[in-house]
C-alpha positions, 0 to 999 in steps of 0.5 A: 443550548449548544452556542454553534447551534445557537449561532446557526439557529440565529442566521437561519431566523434572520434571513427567514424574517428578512424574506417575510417582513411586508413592507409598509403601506404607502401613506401609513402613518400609524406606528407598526407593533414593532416600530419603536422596539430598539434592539441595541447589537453588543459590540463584536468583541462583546458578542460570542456568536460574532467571535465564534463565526469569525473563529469559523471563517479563520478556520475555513481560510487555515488561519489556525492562530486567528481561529484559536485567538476568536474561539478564546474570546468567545470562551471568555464569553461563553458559559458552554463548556463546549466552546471552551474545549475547542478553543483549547483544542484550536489553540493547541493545533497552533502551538500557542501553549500559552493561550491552550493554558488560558482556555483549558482553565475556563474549560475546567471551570465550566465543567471541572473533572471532565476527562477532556480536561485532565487529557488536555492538561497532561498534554500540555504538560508534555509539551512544557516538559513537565512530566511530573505534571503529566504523570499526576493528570494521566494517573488520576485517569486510571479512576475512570470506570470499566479500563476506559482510563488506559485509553485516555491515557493511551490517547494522551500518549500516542499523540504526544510530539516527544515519544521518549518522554511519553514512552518512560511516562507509559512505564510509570503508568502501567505496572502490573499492579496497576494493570491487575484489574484490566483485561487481556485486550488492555494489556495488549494494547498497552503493549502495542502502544509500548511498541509504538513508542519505541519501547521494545524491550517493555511491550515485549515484557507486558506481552509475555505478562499478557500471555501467562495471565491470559493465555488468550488468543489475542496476546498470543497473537500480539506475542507472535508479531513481536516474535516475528519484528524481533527476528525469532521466527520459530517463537513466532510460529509457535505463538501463532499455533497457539493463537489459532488454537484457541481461535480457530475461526478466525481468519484474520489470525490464521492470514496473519500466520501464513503471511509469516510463513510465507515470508519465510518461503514456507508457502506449502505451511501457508496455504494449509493453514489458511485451509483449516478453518472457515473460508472466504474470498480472501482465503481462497484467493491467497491459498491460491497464490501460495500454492502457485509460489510453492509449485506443489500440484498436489496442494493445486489439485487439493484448492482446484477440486474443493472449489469445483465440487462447490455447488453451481452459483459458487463455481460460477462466482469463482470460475476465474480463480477455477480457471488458474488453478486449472491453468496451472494444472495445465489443464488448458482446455478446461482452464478456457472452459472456467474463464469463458463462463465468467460473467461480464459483470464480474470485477475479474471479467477483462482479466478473464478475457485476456486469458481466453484469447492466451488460450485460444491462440495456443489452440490455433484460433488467431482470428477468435483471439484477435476478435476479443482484443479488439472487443477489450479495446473497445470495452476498455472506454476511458479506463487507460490502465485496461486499454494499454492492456488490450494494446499489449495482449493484441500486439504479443497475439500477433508478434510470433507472425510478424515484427512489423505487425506488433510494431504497427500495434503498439503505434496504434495504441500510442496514438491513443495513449501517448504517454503509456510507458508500457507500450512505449517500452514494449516497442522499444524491445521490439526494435531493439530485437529486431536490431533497429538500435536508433528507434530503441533508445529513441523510446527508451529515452521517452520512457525515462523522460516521462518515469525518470526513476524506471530501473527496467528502463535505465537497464535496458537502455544500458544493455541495447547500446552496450549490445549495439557497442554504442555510447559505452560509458553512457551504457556503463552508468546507465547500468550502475543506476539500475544496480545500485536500485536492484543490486540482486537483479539477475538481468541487471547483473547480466547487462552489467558483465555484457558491457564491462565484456563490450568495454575489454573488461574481460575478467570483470566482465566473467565475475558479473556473469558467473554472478547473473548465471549463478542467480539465473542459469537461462539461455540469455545469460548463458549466451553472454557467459559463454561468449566471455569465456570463449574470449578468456581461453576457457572453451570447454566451460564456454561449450558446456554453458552455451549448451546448456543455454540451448537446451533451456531455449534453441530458439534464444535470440541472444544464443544463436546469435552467439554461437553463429559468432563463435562458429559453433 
């Protein structure tokens, strides 16, 4: 019998017997049947049982070294190899190499040429360094029946602390004569551990071995990742196509080649290839997003009309990704249609319901939007995340009409959530538009107390006091943070020519807003760009940029406020 199930056995019977034992008779004298039976206790040191359960309570105190130490004794003890296998096993957690040796050796000889020992021995060769040791052991693995030597020899590996040692060791191991009678998946697993051990050039070698012996799915699979880390997209494309060639109904695989498409900005390539094969809800939901990144309305209509010919229960269990397909067809009335028959058991249903009052707002029917954010508020319980949500769609609902109204609505949901660093940064860009400088940074400085890493806040911070020519330098650094984090950010670029233009920095100023413009040509950089140049003696470009802004967007803030100032 098991000794730790022995030992529990063992417990359960006493605490029984100490429960329905009768107590004697008062004035009995005769002798009970088990009164002179004397049972003599070994000492502890002697008793397996008793150092197995001290060997548990270090355990459960994370004394690992105590643990290993009572374990081996009760190994020392015990003729169950079971014990000897996890006092090697604790012995090794705690890295005493020495003891491991001791009880590996017990393990071995209550149950020599069990596999656990030779993995065991290989390992502790590694450790010692000893990787001639740990070649003979894990070799002598390749005699286990039907390839399960390669994953304990993988197992040994993986695990081992020096990653050179074990990958030089894996070469030895897996010449393609040794791998002659394994399968396609060992030889791919195999490859991928060569990977994993930094081992570039031969996991790349056994994949291509892997492909020209098999020529199956997997290895191509596995080739066209490599192909995809080493850089070589147009091999990684044609493994891939390969692959799905010969696994066509695989989803895994066909998601796995539109993910590298889409990497590489191929999103139309992506969204097909996810389409030809059998679908899920994961096809569909990425289909989705890959046709909204590649704009195209012909692969939109293509996704939109295939799931709205679906029979009714299917169309009903996805009116929500109906609706955005729908939405960005710019069919809106039909788009409210799907989200409005999302049930309010569906996973997308708050989600969904945000985007009805969107779109009942865009349809002139205020009161019905603002009805189901006060209904969200009120669903949202204690899940934070949904009600800062509901706060924010009440607030942008209202903010068109009244300034002062949305500044009531992000108060009123801080006094629910205090530390929402969402709504307090939505409030701070609405003092700052309204020109309230003081209120801003007061709540930008909130939002970098409680999120000190927060780029948007560090740069927005930076660009409202170089808007409002306060603390210039403190902007100027703010700035620097929040590009040295996002140094292609097109708006942090912006604030950055916004306060060199504020600091007198003309010329550095126009090469960081010819940069943000070049990256993203809106009215609100344009603004700035067109300012810098007007102040540089350039008008005509300043005119044609300025321009250009105010027919991207007349109503710009930012734009109009520049042109008022320049007298145009």
């Amino acid at each position: 019998m098991d000794l730790r199930k022995t030992l529990i056995f063992v417990a359960a019977f006493a605490l029984t017997a100490c429960a329905s034992v009768p107590a004697p008779k008062r004035g009995a004298t005769a002798a009970q049947p088990l009164a002179t039976h004397k049972v003599t206790q070994p000492p502890a040191d002697e008793d397996a049982l008793a150092q197995m359960l001290a060997g548990e309570f270090a355990l459960g105190d994370a004394n690992l070294p105590d643990a290993a130490r009572r374990y081996a004794a009760a190994a020392a003890l015990s003729d169950d190899p079971s014990v000897a296998a996890q006092a090697t096993r604790l012995a090794l957690a705690a890295k005493d190499y020495k003891l491991a040796r001791e009880t590996l050796t017990r393990w071995r000889a209550l149950r020599p040429g069990d596999s656990g020992v030779v993995q065991t021995d290989a390992a502790l060769a590694l450790v010692e360094g000893d990787t001639e040791a740990a070649f003979r052991a894990l070799d002598s693995l390749n005699a286990q029946p039907q390839g399960q030597g390669w994953r304990l020899i993988g197992q040994v590996l993986l695990g081992a602390t020096d990653k050179e040692a074990a990958g030089k060791l894996l070469e030895r191991l897996a010449m393609p004569s040794a791998l002659a009678a394994a399968n396609e998946e060992t030889w791919v697993a195999l490859s991928q551990l060569a990977y994993k051990l930094e081992r570039k050039a031969y996991a790349r070698q056994l994949a291509d071995a892997a492909v020209k012996k098999f020529g199956g799915s997997k290895a191509y699979s596995w080739s066209a990742q490599l192909a995809g880390e080493e850089g070589d997209k147009m091999r990684a494309r044609m493994q891939y196509a390969e692959a799905i060639k010969r696994s066509p109904k695989d989803i895994r695989l066909r998601a796995a080649y539109a993910i590298l498409l889409g990497e590489e900005g191929d999103n139309p390539a992506a969204a097909r290839v996810l389409a030809e094969g059998p679908q899920d809800e994961y096809t569909y939901a990425a289909r989705a997003a890959y046709v909204a990144r590649s704009r195209d309305k012909a692969l939109i209509q293509a996704l939109y009309d295939e799931l709205k010919n679906k029979p009714a229960d299917e169309r009903v269990a996805r009116a929500e990704l109906l609706g955005q397909l729908a939405e960005m067809l710019e069919q809106k009335s039909t788009a409210l249609t799907w989200y409005q028959q999302v049930r309010d058991d569906d996973e997308h249903w708050f989600e969904s319901q945000v985007r009805v009052a969107v779109l009942l707002q865009d349809q002139g029917k205020h009161d019905a939007a603002l009805a189901i954010t006060h209904e969200l508020q009120a669903r949202a319980g204690d899940e934070p995340k949904k009600l800062g949500d509901a706060y924010l769609l009440e607030a942008e609902l209202v903010d068109d009409a009244s300034s002062e109204a949305a500044l009531a609505v992000y108060s009123r949901g801080l006094n629910v959530l205090p530390d929402d660093t969402r709504l307090i940064y939505a409030r701070a860009l609405r003092y700052a538009n309204d020109g309230r400088t003081a209120e801003a940074e007061r709540d930008l400085r909130r939002v970098l107390e409680l999120k000190p890493a927060d780029v948007d806040a560090m740069n927005a911070l930076g660009y409202t006091l170089a808007d409002a020519n306060q603390k210039l330098e403190e902007a100027y650094t703010l700035i620097q943070a929040a590009l040295k984090a996002k140094p292609e950010e097109p708006a942090v670029i912006d604030s950055l020519g916004w306060v060199q233009f504020r600091r007198g920095h003309l010329a550095e100023a126009e090469t960081a807003l010819r940069r943000a413009y070049e990256k993203q040509p809106d009215a609100e950089i344009a603004s700035h760009l067109g300012e810098v140049l007007w102040h540089r003696g350039n008008k005509d470009e300043a005119k044609t940029i300025l321009e250009a802004g105010r027919k991207k967007d007349a109503k710009n803030k930012s734009l109009l406020d520049t042109l008022k100032r320049l007298g145009l």
